[in-house]
C-alpha positions as CSV (number, residue, x, y, z in Angstrom):
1,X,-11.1,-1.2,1.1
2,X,-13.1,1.9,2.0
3,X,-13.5,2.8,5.6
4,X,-16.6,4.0,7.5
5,X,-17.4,6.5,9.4
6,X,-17.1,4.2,12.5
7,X,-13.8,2.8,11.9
8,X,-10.9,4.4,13.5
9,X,-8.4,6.7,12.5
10,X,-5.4,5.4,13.3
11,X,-5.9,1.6,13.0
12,X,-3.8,-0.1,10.0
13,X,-3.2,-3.1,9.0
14,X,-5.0,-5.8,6.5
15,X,-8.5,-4.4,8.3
16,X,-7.9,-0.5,7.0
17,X,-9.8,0.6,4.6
18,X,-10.2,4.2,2.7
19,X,-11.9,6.9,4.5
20,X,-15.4,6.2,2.7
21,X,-17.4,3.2,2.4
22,X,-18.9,2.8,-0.8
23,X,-20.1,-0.8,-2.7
24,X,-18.3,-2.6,0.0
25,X,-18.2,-5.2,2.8
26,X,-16.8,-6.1,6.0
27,X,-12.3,-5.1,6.8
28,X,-10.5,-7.5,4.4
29,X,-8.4,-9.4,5.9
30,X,-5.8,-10.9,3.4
31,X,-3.0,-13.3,4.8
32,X,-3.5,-13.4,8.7
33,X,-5.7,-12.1,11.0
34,X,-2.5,-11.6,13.6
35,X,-1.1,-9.0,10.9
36,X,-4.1,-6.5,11.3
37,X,-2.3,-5.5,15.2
38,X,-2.7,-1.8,15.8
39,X,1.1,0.0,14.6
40,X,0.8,2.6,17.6
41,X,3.6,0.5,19.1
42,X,5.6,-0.8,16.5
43,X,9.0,0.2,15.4
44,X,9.1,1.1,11.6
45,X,11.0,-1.6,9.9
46,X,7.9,-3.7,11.2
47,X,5.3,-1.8,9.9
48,X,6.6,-1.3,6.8
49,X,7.3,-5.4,6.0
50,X,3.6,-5.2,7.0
51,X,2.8,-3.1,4.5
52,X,5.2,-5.6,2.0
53,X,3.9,-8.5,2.8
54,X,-0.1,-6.7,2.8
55,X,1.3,-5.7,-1.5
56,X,2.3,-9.3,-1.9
57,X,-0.4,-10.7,-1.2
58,X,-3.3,-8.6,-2.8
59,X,-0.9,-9.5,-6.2
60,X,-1.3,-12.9,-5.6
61,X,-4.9,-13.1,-5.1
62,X,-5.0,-11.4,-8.4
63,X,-2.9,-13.6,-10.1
64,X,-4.7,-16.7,-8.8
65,X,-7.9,-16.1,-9.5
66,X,-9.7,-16.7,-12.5
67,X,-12.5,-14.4,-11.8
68,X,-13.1,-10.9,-13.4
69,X,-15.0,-9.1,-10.8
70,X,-13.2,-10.5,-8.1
71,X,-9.2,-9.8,-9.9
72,X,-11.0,-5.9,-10.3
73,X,-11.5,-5.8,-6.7
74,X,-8.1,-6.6,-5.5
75,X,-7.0,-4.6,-8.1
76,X,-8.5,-1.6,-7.0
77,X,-7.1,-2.4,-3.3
78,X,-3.4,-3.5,-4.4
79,X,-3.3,0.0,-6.4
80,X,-5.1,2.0,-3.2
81,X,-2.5,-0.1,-0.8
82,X,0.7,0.9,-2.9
83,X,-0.3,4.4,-3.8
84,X,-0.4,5.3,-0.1
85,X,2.7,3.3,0.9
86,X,5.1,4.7,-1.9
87,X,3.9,8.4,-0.6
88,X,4.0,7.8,2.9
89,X,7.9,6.5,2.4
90,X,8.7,9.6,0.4
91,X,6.8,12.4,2.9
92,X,7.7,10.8,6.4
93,X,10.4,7.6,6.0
94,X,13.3,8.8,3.2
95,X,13.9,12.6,5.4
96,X,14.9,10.6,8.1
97,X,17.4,8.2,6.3
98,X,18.6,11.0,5.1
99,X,19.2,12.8,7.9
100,X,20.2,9.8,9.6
101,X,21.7,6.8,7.6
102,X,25.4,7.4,5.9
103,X,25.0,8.5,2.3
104,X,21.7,8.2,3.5
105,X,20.5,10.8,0.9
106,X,22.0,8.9,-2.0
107,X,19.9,5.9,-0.5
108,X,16.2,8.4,-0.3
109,X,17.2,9.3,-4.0
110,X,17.4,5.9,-5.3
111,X,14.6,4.8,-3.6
112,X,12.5,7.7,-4.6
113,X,13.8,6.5,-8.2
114,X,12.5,3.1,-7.6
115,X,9.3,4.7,-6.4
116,X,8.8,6.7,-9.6
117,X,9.3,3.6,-11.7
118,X,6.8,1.8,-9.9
119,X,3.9,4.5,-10.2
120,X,4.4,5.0,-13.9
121,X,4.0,1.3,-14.1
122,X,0.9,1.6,-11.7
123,X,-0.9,4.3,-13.1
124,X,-0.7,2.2,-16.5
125,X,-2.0,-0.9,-14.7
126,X,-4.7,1.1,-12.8
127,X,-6.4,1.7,-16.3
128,X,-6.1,-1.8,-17.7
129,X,-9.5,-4.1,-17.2
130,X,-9.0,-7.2,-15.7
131,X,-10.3,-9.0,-19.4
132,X,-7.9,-7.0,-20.9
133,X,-4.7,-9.7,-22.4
134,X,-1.9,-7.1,-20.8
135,X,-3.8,-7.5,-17.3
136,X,-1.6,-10.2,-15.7
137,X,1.7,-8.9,-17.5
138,X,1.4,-5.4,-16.3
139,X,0.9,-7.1,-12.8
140,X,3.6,-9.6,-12.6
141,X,6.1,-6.7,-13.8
142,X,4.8,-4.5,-11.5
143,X,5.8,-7.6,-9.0
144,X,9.0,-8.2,-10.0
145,X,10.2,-4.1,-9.5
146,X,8.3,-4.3,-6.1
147,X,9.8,-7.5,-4.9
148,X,13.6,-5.8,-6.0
149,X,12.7,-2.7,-3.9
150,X,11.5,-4.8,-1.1
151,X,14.7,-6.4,-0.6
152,X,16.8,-3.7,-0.8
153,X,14.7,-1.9,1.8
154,X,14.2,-4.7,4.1
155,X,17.5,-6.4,3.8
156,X,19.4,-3.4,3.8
157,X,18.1,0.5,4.1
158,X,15.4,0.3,7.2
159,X,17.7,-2.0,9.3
160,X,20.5,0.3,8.6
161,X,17.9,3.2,9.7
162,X,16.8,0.8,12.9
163,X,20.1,1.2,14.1
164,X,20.2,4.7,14.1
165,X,17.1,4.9,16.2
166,X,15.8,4.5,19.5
167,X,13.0,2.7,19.8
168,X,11.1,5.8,20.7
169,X,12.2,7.6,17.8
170,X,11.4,4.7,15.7
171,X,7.8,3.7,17.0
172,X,7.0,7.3,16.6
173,X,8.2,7.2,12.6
174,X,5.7,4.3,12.5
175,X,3.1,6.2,13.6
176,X,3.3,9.2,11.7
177,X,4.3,7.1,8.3
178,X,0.0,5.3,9.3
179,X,-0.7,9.6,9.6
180,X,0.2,10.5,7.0
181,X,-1.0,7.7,4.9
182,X,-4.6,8.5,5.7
183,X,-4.4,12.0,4.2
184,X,-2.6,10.9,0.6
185,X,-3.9,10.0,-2.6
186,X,-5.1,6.6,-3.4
187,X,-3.7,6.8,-7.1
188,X,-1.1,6.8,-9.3
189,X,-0.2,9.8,-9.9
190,X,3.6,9.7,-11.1
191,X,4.0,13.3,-12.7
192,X,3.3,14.5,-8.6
193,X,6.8,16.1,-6.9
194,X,8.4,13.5,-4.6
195,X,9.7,15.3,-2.0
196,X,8.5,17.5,0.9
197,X,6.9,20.4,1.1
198,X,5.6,20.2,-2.5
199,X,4.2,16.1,-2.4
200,X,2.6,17.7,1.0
201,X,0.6,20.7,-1.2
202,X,-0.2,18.0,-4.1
203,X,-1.6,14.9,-1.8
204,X,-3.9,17.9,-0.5
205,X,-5.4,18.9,-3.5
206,X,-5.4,15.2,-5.2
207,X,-6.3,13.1,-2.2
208,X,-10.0,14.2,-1.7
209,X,-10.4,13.4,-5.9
210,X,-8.9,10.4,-5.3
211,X,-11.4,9.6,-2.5
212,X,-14.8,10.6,-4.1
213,X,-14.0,8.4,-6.7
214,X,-13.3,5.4,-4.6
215,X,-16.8,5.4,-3.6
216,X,-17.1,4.1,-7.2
217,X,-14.7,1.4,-7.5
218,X,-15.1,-2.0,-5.9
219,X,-13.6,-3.8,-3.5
220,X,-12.9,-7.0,-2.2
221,X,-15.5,-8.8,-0.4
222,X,-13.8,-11.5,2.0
223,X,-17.1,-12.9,2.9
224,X,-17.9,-13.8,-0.4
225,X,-14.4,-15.2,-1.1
226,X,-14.9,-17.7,2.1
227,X,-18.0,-18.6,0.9
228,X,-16.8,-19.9,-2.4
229,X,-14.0,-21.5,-0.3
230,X,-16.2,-23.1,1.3
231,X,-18.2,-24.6,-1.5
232,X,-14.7,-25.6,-3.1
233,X,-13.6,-27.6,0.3
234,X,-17.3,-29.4,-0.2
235,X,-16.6,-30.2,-3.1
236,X,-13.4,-31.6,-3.1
């Protein structure tokens, strides 16, 4: 959800929004209001199963609603939330493992191939309307690749990288992985290099496109969606 001038610039979490605030409302907040803690002091495998769990549930929220407008809006979040967290892995999380982790750059390479699966399947899901029949399919696929990586990642390649680490050296890889996320695009763009310094050059040129144009899009509006919780629990 877009971020005003106000907000800032290194607070992450279910309240971080893009740089610019557009059609928007209040920080969304999407399955706990304990999740939205500042990262400045959290080691990385933390802040990325923050980042998992953020993906989970804006698909979800998609899945379960019935309305249009409302499915566009998470939309538009789920594909700005995973656009920045596939890029901020490849700049700032896979060097290290594979500097660090054994076979550790046979690990970054697969994941980097897991990454470029997911934003082909992204970018085609990024122009499908939320009437449109292959909406939900596109979506739950995109789930089912995502949940795969996850699990790999958490159950296996960051915990291997956690033991590698200080805790220094690991709090400060969170940090810069919530840097670097601020400056990268907020699209899919799947025919962008992968690796550093040339994914560095691209986010530079396609991040500030990406950015006007959010300004455009909607977004969630968690003050509307507890209002018409609300009505429901009257209701019932």
């Amino acid at each position: 959800m877009p971020r005003s001038s106000s907000d800032t610039a290194t607070s992450s979490g279910p309240n971080q929004q893009p740089f610019f605030r557009g059609n928007v409302g209040p920080p969304l907040r999407t399955f706990t209001d304990a999740a939205g803690a500042p990262a400045a002091h959290i080691r990385i495998l933390p802040a990325i199963q923050h980042d998992h769990r953020e993906l989970e549930a804006h698909v979800h929220k998609i899945l379960q609603s019935t309305d249009p407008d409302e499915q566009t809006r998470y939309q538009n979040q789920f594909i700005w939330e995973l656009a920045r967290h596939t890029i901020g892995e490849e700049l700032v999380v896979y060097p290290v493992i594979a500097k660090h982790v054994k076979n550790g750059q046979v690990l970054a390479d697969k994941n980097r191939s897991e990454h470029q699966d997911l934003k082909q399947q992204l970018k085609k899901f990024q122009g499908l309307s939320a009437t449109d029949p292959k909406f939900n399919p596109a979506l739950k696929e995109i789930l089912e690749d995502l949940e795969r990586h996850i699990e790999q990642e958490e159950g296996q390649d960051l915990v291997t990288l956690e033991e590698e680490l200080s805790r220094a050296e690991s709090e400060a890889l969170s940090r810069s992985l919530d840097r670097t996320k601020l400056f990268v695009p907020s699209r899919s763009h799947p025919t962008a290099p992968d690796k550093p310094p040339f994914k560095t050059a691209m986010g530079l040129l396609t991040a500030p496109i990406d950015m006007v144009a959010d300004l455009f899009r909607k977004w969630p509006q968690p003050e509307k969606d507890e209002a018409k919780g609300s009505k429901t629990s009257i209701a019932q």
